[in-house]
N, C-alpha and C positions, 0 to 999 in steps of 0.2 A: 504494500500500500504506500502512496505517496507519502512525501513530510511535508511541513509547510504548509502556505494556503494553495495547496491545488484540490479544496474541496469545495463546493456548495452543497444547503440542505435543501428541504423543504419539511416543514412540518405544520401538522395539522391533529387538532385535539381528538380524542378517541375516549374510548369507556376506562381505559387502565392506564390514562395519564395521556402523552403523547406519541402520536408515529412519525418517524424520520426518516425520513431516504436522503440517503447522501450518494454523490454522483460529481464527477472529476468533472475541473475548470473547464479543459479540452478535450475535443475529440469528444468520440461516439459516448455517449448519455448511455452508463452499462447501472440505472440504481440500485441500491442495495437497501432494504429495510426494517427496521427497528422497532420496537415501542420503549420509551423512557417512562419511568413515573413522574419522574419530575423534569425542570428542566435546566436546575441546576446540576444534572445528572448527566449532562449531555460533555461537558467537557472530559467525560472519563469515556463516554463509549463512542464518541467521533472525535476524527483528527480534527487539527487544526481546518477551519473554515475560513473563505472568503466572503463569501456574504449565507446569508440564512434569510431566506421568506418564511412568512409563519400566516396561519390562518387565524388572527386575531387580535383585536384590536389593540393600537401602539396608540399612546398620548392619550392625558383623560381631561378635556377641558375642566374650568371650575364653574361654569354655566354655560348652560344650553340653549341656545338660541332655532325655534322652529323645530324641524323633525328630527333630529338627531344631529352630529358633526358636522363637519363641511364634508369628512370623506363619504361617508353615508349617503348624502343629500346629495353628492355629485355623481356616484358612481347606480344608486338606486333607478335613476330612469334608464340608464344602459343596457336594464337586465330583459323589459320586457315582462314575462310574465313570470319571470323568476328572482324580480327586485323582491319579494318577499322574503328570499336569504339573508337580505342585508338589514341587520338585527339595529333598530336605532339606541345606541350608548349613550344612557346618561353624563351626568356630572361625576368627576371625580368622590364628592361624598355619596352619591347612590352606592356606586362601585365599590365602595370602601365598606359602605354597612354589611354588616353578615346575617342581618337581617329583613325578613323582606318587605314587613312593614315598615321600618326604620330606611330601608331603601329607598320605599316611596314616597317616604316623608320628607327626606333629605332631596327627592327627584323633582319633587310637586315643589319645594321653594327653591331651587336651583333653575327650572326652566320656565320659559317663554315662549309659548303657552304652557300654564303649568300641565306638566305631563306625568302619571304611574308609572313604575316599570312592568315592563312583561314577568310572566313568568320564565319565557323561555331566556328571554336575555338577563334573567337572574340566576339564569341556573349556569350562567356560564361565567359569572363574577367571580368565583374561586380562580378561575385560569387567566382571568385578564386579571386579575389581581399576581396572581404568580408572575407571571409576565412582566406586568409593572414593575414590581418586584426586581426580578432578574435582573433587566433593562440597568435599573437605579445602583443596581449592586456595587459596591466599588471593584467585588472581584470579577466580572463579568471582565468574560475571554476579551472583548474589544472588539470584534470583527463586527462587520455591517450588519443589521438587522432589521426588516423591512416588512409593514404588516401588508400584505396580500387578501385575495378575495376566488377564490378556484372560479366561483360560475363566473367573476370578469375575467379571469385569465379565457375560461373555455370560451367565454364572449369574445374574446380578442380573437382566437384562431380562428372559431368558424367565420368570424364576419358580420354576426347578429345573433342574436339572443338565442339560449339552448329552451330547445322545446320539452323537454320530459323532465320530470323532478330527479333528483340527483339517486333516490334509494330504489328505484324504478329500475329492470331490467332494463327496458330502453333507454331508462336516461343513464344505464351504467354501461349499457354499448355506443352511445351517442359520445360520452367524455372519454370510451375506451378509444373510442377511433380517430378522435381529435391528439389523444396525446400520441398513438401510433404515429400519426402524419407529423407531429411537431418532434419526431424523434427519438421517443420511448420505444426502447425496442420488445418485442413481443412477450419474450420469457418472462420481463420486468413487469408486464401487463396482467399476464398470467397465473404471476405466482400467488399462491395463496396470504393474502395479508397475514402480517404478524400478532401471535396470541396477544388478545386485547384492544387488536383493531379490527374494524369491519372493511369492506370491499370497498364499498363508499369513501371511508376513511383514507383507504392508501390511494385510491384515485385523485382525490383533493390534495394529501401530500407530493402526489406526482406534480398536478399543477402549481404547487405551490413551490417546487424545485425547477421548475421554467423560470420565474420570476427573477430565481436568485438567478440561474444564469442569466439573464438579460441585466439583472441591477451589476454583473462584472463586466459584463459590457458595453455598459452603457444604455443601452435601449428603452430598458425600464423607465418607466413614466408615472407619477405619482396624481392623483386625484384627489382634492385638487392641485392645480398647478397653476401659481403657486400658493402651497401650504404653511398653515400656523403651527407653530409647536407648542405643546403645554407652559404651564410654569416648570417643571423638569426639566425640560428643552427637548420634550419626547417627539416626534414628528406625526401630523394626525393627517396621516394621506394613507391612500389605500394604492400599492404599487403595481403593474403591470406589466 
């Protein structure tokens, strides 16, 4: 295995923490895949990275202005009939309550219009909380880290909006055949996901390892552009 930054990830959350595929700077895209529990775990069981995409939200403003973030609100009409993935992120105190009353509490006097949280996007505060976390950490490895979005990445290759829901037999041949053509080679497609992740899961982590190659590239495009950072200096764009 290489040394050095000659790797990218991509990862994407799952039932028994996170799924990782890592996959070399250059040359043919051969990934390989993981589940961590956590994701301060990640420096012992991947090498050195160049950049890392991740499926989940980077920067927590401290109020909310309208339907969610700016990356939210920019990248949501692109989906079509699958902007309903794009979960709108409270204020940094929602995020922060471990509870979901106190969530909403902290939700409803942080936005404009005051707005509840979801259930679903409360069930995911523990890992964008981890995340935060990580990001802040002083021991954090340093390499680049970029939040992503798989149905816009799948958005970007086909050209328009994916038709079938992501846990959908068809919509898990519709995102099998898009990463095929953007370079994922077959075996990589095929293989059975790692204990803890589901089929879905390692498919969004493929897409989500497109991105990091493009952000070493250069290619990668941040939504919006351009983007505000938190008070952290966290970056609240969703990349591509």
């Amino acid at each position: 295995m290489p040394t050095g930054s000659e790797w990218i990830a991509g990862i994407d959350g799952c039932p028994s923490g996170w799924v990782v595929v890592i996959g070399p700077v250059s040359g043919p895209l051969a990934p390989k895949a993981a589940v961590v529990p956590r994701l301060a775990d990640l420096v012992h069981a991947v090498p050195p990275l160049a950049a890392l995409a991740i499926d989940m939200p980077i920067g927590l403003p401290d109020r909310i202005e309208g339907s969610g973030r700016g990356a939210e609100r920019t990248v949501r009409p692109l989906l079509g009939a699958r902007q309903s993935s794009v979960f709108s992120i409270p204020a940094r105190a929602a995020v922060e309550a471990k509870d979901y009353r106190q969530a909403c509490d902290a939700a409803l006097s942080s936005s404009d219009p005051p707005r509840k949280v979801a259930k679903q996007a409360f069930n995911l505060f523990g890992k964008i909380r981890e995340l935060d976390c990580w990001l802040r950490d002083p021991r954090h490895p340093g390499f680049p880290v970029v939040e992503t979005h798989p149905e816009l990445v799948f958005r970007r290759l086909k050209g328009d909006p994916l038709v079938h829901p992501k846990k959908t037999e068809p919509g898990k041949s519709e995102r099998r055949a898009l990463l095929l053509a953007a370079g994922i080679p077959a075996e990589s497609l095929d293989a059975a996901p790692p204990r803890g992740a589901g089929s879905d899961d390692l498919l969004d982590a493929l897409a989500c390892l497109l991105t990091a190659q493009r952000v070493v590239s250069g290619l990668a495009r941040p939504h919006p552009d351009p983007f505000e950072r938190d008070r952290f200096g966290l970056p609240m764009a969703i990349f591509a």
